[in-house]
N, C-alpha and C positions, 0 to 999 in steps of 0.2 A: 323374830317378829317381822313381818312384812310391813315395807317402810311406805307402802301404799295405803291411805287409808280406804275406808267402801265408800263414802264422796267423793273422794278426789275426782273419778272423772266426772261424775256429774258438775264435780263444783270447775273443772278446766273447761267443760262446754258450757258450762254459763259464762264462766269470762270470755269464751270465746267469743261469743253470742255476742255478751257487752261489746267487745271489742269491734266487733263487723257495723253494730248500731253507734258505735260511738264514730268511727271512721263516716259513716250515711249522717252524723251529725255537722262532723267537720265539712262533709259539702252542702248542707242544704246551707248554710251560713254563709259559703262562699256563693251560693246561687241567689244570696239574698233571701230567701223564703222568712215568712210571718215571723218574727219575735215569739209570741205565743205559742208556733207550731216548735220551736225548734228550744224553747225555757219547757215543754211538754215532755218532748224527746229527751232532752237532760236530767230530766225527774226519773223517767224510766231505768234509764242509765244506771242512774244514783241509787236508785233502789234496785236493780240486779242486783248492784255491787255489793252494796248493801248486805241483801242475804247472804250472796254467795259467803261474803266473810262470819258474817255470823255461824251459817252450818257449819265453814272451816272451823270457828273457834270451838263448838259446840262437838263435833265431831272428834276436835284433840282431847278435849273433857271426858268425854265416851272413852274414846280408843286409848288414849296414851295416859290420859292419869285414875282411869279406874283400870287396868291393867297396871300400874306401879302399885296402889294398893294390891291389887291380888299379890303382887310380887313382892310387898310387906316391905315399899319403899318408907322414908323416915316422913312423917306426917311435917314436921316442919318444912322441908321441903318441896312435897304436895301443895304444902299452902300456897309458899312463895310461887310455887310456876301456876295456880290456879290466879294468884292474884297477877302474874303478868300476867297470863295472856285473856285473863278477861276485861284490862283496863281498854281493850279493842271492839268489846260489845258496842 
């Protein structure tokens, strides 16, 4: 099984993205700029990030635990890692 999911890169350029806009956050605050403009840009941020992780979680559900079904892994365990890793939605 390829340890690559088909997101990942989409989901690594969107953090990246975040990450270039959040770095353009960190100076518009040291150049003083508006309150409003820069609580704006933070929302943006937050909600990249946001997604980003949700398609991550959404994408292990897809790839990794309907693939264990097909592999006729044991349903209590299915559960258990469905319910880890959606306490992240």
């Amino acid at each position: 099984m390829d340890k690559t999911h088909t997101t990942h890169t989409d989901i690594v350029n969107r953090l990246k993205r975040a990450d270039g806009h959040l770095r353009r956050i960190v100076a518009m605050i040291e150049e003083g700029r508006p309150c409003v403009e820069v609580a704006q840009q933070l929302h943006a941020v937050e909600k990249a990030i946001s997604q980003a992780k949700k398609t991550f979680v959404h994408d292990h559900i897809d790839y990794c635990l309907t693939g264990s079904v097909e592999r006729k892994r044991d349903a209590r365990d299915l559960v258990k890692e469905f319910k880890e890793i959606s306490k992240y939605l």
